[in-house]
C-alpha positions as a Python dict, from the first residue, in 0.01 Angstrom:
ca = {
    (1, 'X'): (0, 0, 0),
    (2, 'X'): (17, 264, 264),
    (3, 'X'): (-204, 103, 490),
    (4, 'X'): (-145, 200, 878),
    (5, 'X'): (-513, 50, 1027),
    (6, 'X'): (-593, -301, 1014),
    (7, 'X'): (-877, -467, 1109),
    (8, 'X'): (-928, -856, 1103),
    (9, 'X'): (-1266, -1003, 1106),
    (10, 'X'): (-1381, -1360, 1158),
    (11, 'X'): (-1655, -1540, 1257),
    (12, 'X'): (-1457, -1772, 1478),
    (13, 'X'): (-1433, -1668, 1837),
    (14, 'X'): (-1174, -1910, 1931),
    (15, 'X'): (-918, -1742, 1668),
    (16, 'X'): (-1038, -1364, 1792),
    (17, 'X'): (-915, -1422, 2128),
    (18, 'X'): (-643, -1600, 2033),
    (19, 'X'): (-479, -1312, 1829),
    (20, 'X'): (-611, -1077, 2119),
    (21, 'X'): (-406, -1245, 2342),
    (22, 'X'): (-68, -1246, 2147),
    (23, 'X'): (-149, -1512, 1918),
    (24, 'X'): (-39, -1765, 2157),
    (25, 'X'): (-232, -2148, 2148),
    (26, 'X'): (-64, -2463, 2229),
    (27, 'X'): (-311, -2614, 1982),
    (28, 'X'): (-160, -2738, 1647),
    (29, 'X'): (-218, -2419, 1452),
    (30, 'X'): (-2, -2242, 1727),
    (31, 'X'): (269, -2134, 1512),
    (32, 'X'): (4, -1988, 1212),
    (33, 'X'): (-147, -1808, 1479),
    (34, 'X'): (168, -1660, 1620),
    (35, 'X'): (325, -1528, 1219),
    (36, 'X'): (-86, -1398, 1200),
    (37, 'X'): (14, -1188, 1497),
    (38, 'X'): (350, -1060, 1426),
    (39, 'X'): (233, -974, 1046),
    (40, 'X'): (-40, -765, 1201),
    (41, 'X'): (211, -620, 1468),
    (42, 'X'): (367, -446, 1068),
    (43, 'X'): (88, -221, 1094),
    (44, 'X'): (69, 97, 1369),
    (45, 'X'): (-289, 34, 1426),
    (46, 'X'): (-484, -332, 1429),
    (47, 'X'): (-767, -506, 1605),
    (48, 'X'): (-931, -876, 1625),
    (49, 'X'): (-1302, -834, 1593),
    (50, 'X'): (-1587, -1074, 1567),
    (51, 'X'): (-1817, -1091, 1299),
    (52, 'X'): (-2133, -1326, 1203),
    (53, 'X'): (-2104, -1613, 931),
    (54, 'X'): (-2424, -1408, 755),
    (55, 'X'): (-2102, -1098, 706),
    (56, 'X'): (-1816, -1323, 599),
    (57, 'X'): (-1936, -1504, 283),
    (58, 'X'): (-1679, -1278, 41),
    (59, 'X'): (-1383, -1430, 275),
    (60, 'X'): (-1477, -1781, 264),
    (61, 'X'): (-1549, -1773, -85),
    (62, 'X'): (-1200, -1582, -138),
    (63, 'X'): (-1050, -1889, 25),
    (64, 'X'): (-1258, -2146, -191),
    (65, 'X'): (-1179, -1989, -473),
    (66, 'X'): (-760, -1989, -375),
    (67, 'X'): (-781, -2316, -271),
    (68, 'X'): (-945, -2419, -579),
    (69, 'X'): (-819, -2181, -891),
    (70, 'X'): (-512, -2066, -991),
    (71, 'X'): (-410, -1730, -855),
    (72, 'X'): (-567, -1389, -992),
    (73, 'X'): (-547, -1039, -954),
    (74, 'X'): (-845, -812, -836),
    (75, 'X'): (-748, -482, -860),
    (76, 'X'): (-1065, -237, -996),
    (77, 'X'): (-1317, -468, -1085),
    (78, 'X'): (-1412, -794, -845),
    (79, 'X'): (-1406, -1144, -952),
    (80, 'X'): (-1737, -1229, -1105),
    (81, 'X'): (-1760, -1477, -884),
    (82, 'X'): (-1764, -1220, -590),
    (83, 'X'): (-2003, -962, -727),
    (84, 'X'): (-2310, -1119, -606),
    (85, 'X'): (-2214, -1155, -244),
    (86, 'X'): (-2051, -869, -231),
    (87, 'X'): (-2391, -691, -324),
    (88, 'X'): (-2536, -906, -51),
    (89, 'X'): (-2301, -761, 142),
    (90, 'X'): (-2406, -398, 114),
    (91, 'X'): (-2781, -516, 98),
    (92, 'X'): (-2726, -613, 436),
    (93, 'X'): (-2515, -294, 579),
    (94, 'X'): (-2762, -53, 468),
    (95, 'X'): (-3099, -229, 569),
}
């Protein structure tokens, strides 16, 4: 897509440091953690950073709705499921 800057957000401090440290754990997700890491090593540019639960409600919903639904794509317009937290979402940058 010509991306060369990636930046990961999650509200989960445990898996921020973990990718800031290699993406090494010994816990059982140790080896999702470490393809995370080398995926994001694709890209020139990348960083871990944290983010509150009140920011990520597009991403879990993204991964309710994959777990749940059959695949789609989103290319110009959002799911409609999205639109209203993603309005949220900018309610909440610009205030």
């Amino acid at each position: 897509t010509g991306c060369n800057r990636l930046i990961v957000n999650s509200d989960n401090m445990k898996v921020i440091d973990t990718m800031k440290n290699g993406g090494q754990s010994a816990g059982a997700a140790a080896a999702i953690f470490e393809d995370c890491f080398f995926m994001a090593c694709d890209f020139p540019q990348t960083s871990f950073e944290h983010c509150n639960r009140e920011a990520n409600k597009v991403a879990h919903e993204l991964a309710r709705l994959a777990k749940c639904s059959m695949t789609r794509d989103w290319i110009e317009e959002p799911m409609e499921d999205l639109v209203t937290l993603l309005i949220d979402d900018v309610t909440i940058i610009s205030n």
